[in-house]
VEXLUM-959912 format. One record per atom (N, C-alpha, C, O, CB): residue number from 1; chain; atom name; x, y, z. Coordinates in pm, whole numbers. Glycine has a CB too. Layout:
BEGIN
+-----+----+----+--------+--------+--------+
|   i | ch | at |     px |     py |     pz |
+-----+----+----+--------+--------+--------+
| NUM |  A | CA |      X |      Y |      Z |
...
+-----+----+----+--------+--------+--------+
END
This chain:
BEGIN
+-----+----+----+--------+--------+--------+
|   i | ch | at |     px |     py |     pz |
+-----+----+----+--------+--------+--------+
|   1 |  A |  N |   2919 |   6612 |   3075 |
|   1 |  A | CA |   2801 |   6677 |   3023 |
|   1 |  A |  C |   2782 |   6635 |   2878 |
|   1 |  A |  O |   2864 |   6680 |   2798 |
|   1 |  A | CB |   2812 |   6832 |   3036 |
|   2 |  A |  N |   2685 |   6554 |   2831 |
|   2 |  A | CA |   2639 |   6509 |   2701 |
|   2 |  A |  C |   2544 |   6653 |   2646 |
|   2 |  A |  O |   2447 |   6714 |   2691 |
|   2 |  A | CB |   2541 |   6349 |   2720 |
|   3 |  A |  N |   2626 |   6663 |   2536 |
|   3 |  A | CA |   2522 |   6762 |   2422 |
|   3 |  A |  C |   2456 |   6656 |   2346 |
|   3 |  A |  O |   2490 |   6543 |   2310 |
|   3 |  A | CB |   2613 |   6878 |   2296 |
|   4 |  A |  N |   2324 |   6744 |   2330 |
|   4 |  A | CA |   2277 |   6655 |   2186 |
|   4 |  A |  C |   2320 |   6722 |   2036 |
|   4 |  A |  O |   2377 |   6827 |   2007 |
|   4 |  A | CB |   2094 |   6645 |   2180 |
|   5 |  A |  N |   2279 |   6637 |   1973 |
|   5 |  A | CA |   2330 |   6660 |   1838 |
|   5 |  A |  C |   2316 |   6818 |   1759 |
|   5 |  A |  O |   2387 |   6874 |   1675 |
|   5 |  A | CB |   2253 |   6553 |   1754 |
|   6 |  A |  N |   2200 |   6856 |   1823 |
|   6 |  A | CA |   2166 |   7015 |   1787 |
|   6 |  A |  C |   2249 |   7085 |   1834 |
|   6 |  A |  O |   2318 |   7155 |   1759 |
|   6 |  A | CB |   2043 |   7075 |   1832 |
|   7 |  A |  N |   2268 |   7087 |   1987 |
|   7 |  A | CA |   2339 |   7190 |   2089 |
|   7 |  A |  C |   2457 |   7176 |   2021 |
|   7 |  A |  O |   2491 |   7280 |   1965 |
|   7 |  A | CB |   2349 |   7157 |   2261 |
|   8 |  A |  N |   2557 |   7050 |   2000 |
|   8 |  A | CA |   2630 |   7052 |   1900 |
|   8 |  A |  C |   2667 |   7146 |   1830 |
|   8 |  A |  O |   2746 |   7239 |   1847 |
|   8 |  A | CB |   2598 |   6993 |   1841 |
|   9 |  A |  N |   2569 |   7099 |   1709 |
|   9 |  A | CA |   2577 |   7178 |   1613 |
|   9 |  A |  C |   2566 |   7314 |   1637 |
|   9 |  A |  O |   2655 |   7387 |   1595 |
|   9 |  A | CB |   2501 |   7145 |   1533 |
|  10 |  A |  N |   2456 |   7370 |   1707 |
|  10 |  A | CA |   2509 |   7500 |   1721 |
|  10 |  A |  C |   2581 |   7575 |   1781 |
|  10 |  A |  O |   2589 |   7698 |   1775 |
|  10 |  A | CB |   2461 |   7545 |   1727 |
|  11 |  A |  N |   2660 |   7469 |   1869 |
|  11 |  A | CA |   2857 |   7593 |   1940 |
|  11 |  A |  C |   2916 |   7542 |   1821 |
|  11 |  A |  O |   2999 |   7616 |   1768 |
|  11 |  A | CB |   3002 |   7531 |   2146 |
|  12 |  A |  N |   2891 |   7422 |   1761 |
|  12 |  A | CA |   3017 |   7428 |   1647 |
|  12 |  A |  C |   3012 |   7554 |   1498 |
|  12 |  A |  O |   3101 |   7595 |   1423 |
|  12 |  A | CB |   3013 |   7249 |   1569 |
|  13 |  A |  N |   2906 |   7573 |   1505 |
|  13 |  A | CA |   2854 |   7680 |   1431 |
|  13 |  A |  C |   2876 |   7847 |   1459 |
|  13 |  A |  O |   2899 |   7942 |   1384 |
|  13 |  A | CB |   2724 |   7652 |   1438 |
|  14 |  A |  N |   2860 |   7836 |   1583 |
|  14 |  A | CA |   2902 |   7949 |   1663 |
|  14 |  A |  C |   3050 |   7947 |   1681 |
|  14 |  A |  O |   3112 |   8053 |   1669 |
|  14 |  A | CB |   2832 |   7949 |   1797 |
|  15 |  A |  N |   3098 |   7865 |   1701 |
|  15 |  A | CA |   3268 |   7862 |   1694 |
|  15 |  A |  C |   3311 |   7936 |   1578 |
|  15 |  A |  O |   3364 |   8047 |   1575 |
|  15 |  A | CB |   3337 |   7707 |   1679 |
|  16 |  A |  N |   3268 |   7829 |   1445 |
|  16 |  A | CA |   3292 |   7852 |   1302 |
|  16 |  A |  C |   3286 |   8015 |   1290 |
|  16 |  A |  O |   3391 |   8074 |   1266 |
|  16 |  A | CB |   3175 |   7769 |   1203 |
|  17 |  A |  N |   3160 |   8092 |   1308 |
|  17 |  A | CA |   3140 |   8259 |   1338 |
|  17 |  A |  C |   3251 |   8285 |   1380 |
|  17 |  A |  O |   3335 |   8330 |   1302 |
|  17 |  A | CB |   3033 |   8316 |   1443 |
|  18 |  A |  N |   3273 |   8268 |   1485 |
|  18 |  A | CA |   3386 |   8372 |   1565 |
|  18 |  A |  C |   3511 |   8344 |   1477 |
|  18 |  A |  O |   3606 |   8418 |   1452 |
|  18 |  A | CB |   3422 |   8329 |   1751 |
|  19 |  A |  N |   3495 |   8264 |   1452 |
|  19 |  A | CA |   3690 |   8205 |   1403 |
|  19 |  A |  C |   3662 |   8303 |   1252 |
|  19 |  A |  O |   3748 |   8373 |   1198 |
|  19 |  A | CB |   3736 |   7939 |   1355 |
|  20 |  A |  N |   3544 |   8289 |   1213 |
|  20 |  A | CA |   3540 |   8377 |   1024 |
|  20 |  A |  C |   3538 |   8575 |   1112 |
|  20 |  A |  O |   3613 |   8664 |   1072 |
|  20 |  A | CB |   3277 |   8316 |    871 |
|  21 |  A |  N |   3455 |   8590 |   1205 |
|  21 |  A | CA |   3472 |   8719 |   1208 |
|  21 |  A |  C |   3605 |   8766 |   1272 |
|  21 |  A |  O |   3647 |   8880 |   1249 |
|  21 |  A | CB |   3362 |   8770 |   1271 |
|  22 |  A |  N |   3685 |   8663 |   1368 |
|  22 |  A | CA |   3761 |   8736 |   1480 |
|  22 |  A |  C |   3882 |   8707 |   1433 |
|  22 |  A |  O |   3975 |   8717 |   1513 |
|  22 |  A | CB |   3739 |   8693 |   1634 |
|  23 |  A |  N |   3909 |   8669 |   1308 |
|  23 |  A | CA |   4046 |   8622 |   1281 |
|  23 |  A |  C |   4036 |   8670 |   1113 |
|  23 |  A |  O |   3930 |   8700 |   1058 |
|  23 |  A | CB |   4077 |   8434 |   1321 |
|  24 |  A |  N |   4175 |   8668 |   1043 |
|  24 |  A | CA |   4199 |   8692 |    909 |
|  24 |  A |  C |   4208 |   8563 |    819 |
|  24 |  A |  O |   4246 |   8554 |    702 |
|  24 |  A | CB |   4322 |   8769 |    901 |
|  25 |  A |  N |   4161 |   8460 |    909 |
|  25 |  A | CA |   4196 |   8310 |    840 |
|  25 |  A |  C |   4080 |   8293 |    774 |
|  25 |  A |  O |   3969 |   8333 |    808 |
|  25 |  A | CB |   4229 |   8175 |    941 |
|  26 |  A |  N |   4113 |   8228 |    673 |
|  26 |  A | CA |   4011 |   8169 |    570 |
|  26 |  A |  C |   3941 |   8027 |    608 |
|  26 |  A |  O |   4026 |   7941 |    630 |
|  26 |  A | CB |   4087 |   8148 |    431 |
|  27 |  A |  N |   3798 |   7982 |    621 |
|  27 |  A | CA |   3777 |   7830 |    644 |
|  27 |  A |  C |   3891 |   7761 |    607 |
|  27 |  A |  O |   3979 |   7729 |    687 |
|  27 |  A | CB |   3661 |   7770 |    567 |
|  28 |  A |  N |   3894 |   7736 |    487 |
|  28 |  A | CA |   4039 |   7655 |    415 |
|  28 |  A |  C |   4143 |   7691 |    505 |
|  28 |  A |  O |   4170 |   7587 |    564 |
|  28 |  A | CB |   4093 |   7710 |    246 |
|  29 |  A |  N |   4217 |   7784 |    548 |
|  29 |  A | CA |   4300 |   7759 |    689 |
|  29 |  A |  C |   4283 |   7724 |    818 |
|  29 |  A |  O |   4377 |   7684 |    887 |
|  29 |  A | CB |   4348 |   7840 |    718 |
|  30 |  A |  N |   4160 |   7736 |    863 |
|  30 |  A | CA |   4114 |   7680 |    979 |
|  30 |  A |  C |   4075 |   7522 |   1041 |
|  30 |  A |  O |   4090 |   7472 |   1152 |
|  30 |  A | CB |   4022 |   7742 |    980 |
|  31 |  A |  N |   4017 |   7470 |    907 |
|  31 |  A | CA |   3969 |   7341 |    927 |
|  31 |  A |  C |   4055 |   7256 |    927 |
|  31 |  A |  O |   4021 |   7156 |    990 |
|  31 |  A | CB |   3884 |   7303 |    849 |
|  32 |  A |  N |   4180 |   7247 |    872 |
|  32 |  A | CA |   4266 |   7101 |    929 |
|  32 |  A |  C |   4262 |   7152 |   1072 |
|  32 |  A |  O |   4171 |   7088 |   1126 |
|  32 |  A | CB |   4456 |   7063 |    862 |
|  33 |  A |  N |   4316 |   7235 |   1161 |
|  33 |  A | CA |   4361 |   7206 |   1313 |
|  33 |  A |  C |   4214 |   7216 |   1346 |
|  33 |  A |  O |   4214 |   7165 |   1458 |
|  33 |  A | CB |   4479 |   7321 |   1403 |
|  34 |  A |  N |   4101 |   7245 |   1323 |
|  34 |  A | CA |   4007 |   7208 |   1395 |
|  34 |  A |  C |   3934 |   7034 |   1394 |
|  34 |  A |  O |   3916 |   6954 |   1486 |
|  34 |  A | CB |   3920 |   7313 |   1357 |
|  35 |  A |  N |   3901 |   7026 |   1228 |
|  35 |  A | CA |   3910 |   6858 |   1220 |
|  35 |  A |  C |   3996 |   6773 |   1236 |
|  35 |  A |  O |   3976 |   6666 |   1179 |
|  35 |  A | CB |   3889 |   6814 |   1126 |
|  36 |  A |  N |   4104 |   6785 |   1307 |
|  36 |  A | CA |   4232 |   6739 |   1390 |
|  36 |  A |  C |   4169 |   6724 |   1518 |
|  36 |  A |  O |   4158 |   6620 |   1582 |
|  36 |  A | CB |   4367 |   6846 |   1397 |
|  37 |  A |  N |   4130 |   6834 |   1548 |
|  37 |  A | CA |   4094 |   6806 |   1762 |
|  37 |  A |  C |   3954 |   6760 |   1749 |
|  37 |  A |  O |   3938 |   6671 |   1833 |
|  37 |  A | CB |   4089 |   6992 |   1905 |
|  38 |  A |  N |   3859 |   6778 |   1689 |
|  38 |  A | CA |   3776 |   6681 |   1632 |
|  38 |  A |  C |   3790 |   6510 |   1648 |
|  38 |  A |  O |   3729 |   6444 |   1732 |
|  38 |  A | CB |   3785 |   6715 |   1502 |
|  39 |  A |  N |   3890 |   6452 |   1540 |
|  39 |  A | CA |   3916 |   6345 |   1542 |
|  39 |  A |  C |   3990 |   6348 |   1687 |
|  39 |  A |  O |   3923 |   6302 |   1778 |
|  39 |  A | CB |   3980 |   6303 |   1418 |
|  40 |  A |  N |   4082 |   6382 |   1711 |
|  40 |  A | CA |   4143 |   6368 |   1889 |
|  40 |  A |  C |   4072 |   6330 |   1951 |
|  40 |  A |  O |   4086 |   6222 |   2008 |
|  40 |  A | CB |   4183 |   6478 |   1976 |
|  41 |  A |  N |   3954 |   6414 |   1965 |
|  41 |  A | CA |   3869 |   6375 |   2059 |
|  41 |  A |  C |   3788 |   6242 |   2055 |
|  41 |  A |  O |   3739 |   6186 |   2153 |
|  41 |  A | CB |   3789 |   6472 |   2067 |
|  42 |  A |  N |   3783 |   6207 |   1947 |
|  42 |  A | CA |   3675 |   6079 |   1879 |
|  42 |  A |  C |   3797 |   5948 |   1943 |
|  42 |  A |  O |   3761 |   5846 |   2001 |
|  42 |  A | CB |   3648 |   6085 |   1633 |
|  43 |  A |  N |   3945 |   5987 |   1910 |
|  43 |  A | CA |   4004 |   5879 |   1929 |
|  43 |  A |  C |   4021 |   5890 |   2065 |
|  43 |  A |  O |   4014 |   5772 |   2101 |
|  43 |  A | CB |   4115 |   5859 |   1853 |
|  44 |  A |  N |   4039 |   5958 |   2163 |
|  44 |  A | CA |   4097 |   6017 |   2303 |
|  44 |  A |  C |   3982 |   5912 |   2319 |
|  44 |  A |  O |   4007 |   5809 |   2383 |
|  44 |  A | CB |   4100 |   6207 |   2370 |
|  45 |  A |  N |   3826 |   5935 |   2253 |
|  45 |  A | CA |   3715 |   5877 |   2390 |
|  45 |  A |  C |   3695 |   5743 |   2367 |
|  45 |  A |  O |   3636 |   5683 |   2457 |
|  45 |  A | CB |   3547 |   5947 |   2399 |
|  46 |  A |  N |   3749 |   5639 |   2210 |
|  46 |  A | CA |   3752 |   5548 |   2220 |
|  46 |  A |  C |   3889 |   5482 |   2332 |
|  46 |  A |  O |   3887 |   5388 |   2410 |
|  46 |  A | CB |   3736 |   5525 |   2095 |
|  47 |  A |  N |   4001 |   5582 |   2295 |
|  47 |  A | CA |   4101 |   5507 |   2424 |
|  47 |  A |  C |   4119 |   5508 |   2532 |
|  47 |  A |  O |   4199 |   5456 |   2610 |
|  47 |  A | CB |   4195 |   5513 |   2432 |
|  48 |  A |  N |   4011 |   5593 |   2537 |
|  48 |  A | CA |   3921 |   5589 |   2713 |
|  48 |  A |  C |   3821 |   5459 |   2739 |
|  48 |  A |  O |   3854 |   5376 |   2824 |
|  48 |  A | CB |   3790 |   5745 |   2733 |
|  49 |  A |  N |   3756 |   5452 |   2699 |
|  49 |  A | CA |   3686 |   5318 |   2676 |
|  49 |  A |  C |   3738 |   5207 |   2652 |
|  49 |  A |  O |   3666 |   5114 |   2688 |
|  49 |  A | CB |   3614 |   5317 |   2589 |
|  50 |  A |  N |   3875 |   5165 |   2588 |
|  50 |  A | CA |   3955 |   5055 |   2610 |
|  50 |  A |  C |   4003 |   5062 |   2705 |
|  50 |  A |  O |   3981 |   4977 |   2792 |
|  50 |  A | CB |   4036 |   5027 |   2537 |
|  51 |  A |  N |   4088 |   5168 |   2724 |
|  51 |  A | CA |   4138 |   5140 |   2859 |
|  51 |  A |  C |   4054 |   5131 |   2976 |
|  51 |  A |  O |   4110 |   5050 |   3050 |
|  51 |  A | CB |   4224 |   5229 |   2889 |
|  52 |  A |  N |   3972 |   5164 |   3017 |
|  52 |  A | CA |   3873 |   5128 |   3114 |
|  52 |  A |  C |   3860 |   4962 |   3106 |
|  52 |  A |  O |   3895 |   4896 |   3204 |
|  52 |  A | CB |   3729 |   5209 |   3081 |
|  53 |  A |  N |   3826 |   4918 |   3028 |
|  53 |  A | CA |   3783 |   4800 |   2975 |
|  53 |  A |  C |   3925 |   4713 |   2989 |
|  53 |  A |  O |   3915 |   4590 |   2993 |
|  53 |  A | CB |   3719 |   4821 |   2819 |
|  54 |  A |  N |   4024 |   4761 |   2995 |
|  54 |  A | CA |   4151 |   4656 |   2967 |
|  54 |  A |  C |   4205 |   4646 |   3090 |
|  54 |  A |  O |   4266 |   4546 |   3129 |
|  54 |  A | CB |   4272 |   4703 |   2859 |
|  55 |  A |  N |   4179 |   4769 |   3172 |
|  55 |  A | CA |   4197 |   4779 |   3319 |
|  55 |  A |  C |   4120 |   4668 |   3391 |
|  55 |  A |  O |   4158 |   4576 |   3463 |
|  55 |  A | CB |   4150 |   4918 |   3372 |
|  56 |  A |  N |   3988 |   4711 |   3344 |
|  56 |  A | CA |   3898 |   4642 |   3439 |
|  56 |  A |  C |   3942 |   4448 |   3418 |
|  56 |  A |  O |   3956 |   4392 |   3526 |
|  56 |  A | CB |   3709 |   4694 |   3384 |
|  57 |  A |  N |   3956 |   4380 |   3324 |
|  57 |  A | CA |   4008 |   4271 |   3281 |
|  57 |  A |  C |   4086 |   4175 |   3271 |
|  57 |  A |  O |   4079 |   4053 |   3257 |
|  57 |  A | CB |   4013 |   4278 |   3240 |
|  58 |  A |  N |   4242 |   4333 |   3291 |
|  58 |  A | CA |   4364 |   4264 |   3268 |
|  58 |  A |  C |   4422 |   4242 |   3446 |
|  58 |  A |  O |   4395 |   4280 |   3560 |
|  58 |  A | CB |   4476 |   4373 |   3151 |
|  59 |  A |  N |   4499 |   4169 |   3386 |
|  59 |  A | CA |   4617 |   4090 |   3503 |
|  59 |  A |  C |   4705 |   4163 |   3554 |
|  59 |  A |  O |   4762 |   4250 |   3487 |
|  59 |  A | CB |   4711 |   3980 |   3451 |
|  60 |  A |  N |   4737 |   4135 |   3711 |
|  60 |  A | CA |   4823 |   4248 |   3805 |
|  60 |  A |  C |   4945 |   4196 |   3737 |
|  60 |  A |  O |   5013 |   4290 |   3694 |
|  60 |  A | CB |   4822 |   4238 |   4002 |
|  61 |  A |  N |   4989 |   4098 |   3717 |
|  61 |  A | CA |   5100 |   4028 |   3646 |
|  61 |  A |  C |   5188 |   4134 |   3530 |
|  61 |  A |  O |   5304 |   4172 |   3546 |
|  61 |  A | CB |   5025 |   3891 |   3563 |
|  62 |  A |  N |   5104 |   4166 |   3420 |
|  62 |  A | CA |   5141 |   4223 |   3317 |
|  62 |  A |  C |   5053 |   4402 |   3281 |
|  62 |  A |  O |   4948 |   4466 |   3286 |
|  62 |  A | CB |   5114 |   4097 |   3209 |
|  63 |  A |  N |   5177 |   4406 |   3251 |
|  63 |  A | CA |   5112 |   4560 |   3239 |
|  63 |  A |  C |   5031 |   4565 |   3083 |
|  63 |  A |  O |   5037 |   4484 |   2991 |
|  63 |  A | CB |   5259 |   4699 |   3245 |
|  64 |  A |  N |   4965 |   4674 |   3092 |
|  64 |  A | CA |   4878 |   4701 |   2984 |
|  64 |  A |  C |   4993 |   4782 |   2879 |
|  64 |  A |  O |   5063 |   4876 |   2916 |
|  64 |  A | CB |   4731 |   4797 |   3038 |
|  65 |  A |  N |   4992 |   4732 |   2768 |
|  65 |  A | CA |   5062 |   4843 |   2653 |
|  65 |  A |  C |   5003 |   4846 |   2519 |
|  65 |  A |  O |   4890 |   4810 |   2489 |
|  65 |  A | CB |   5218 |   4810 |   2620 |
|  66 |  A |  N |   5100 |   4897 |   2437 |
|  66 |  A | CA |   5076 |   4993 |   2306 |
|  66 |  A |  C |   4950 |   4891 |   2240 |
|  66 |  A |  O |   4831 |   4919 |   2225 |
|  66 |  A | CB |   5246 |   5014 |   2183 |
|  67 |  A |  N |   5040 |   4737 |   2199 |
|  67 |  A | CA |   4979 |   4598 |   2166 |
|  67 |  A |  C |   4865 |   4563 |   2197 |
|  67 |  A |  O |   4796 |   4507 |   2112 |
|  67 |  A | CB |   5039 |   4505 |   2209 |
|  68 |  A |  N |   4809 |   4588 |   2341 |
|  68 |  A | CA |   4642 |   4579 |   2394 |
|  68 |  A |  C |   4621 |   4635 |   2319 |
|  68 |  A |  O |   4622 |   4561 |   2220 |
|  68 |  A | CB |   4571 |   4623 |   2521 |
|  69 |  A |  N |   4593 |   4757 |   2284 |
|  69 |  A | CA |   4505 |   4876 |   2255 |
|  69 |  A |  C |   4520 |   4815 |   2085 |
|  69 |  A |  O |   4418 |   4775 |   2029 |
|  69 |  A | CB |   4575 |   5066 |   2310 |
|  70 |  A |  N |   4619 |   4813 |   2030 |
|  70 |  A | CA |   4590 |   4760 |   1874 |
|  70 |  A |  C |   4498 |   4656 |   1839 |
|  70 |  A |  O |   4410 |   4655 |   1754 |
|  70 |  A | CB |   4706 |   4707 |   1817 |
|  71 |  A |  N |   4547 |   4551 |   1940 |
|  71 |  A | CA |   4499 |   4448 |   1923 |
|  71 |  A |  C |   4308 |   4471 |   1941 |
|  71 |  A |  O |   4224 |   4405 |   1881 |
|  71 |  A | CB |   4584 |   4353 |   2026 |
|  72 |  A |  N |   4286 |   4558 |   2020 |
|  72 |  A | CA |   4114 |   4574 |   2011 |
|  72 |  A |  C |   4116 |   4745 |   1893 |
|  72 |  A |  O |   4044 |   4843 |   1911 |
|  72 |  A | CB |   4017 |   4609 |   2242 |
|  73 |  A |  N |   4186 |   4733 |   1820 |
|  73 |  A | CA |   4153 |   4812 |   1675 |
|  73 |  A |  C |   4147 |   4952 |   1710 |
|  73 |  A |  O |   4070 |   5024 |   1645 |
|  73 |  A | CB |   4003 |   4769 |   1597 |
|  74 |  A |  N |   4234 |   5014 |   1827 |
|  74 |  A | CA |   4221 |   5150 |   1881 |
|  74 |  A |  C |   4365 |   5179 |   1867 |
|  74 |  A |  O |   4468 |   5112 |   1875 |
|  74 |  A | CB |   4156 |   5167 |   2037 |
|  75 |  A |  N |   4330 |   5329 |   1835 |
|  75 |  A | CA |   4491 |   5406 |   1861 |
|  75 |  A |  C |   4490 |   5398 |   1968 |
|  75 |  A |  O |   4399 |   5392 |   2051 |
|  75 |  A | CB |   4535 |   5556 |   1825 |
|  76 |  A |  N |   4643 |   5398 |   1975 |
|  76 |  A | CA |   4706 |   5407 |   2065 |
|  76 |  A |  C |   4743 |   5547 |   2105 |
|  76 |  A |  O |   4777 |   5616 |   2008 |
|  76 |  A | CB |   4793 |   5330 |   2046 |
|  77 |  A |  N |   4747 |   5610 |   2224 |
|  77 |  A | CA |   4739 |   5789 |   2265 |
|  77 |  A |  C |   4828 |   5773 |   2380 |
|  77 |  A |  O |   4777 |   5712 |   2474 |
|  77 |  A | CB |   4565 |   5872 |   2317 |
|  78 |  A |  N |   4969 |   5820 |   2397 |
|  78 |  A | CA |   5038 |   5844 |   2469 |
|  78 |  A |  C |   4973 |   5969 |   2578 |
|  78 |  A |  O |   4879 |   6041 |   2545 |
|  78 |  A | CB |   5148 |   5861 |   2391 |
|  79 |  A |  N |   5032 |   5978 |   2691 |
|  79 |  A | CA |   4947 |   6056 |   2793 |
|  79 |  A |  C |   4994 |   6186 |   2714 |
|  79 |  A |  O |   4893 |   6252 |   2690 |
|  79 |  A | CB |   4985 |   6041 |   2979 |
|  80 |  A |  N |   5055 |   6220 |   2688 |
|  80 |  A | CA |   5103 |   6360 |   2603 |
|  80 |  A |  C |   5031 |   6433 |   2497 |
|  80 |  A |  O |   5013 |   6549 |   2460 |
|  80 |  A | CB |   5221 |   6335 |   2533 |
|  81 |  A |  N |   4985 |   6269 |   2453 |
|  81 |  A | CA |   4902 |   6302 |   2324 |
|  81 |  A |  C |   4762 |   6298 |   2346 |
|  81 |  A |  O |   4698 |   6327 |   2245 |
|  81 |  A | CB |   4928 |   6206 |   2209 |
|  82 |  A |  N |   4681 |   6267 |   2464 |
|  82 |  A | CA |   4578 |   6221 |   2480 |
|  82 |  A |  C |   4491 |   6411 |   2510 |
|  82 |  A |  O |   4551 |   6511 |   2551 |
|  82 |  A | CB |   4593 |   6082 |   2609 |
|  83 |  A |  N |   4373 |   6403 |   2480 |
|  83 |  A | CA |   4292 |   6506 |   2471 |
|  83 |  A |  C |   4303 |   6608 |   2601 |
|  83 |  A |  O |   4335 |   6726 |   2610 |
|  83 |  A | CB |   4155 |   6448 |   2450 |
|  84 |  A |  N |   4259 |   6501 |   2707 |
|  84 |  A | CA |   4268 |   6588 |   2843 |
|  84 |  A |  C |   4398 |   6650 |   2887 |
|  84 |  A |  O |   4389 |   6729 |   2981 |
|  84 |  A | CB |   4230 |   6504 |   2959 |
|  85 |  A |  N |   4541 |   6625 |   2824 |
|  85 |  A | CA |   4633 |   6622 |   2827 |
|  85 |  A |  C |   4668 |   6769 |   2776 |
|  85 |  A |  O |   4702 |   6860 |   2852 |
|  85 |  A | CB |   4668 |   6514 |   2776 |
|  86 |  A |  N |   4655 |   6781 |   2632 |
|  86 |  A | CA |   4634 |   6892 |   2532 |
|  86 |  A |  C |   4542 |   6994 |   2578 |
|  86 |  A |  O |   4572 |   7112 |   2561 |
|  86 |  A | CB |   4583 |   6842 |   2405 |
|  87 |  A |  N |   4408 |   6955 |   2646 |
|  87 |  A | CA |   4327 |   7071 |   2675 |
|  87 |  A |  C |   4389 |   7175 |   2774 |
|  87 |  A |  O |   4326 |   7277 |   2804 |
|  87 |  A | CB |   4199 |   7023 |   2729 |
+-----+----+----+--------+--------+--------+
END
């Protein structure tokens, strides 16, 4: 399901609410672990997109590793570490 940039903005806004009314945390404590799963997600969906792409490409011969994924300028996301993983 694609949001647009508004709808976006306004659950992330609405998030932001709940987290200032429903909790004792201050923005300043909240925003690293949220701009953390933020970026996760930004990197999770580029190493979704390589890997699709490295799959679709690469050779039954050799397996795909850490080195592919650098080599096309993407983190690298262990299945542990990867978004859908965490959710």
């Amino acid at each position: 399901m694609a949001l647009s940039t508004q709808e976006l903005e306004t659950r992330l806004w609405s998030v932001a609410d709940s987290l200032r009314a429903n909790s004792k945390l201050t923005s300043a404590e909240y925003k690293s672990p949220v701009l953390g799963l933020v970026f996760l997600r930004f990197a999770d969906h580029k190493f979704s997109a390589t890997k699709a792409q490295l799959e679709s490409t690469g050779s039954s011969r050799r397996t795909i590793g850490k080195d592919d994924y650098i080599a096309q300028y993407v983190i690298y996301l262990p299945e542990t570490a990867q978004y859908s993983h965490l959710l």
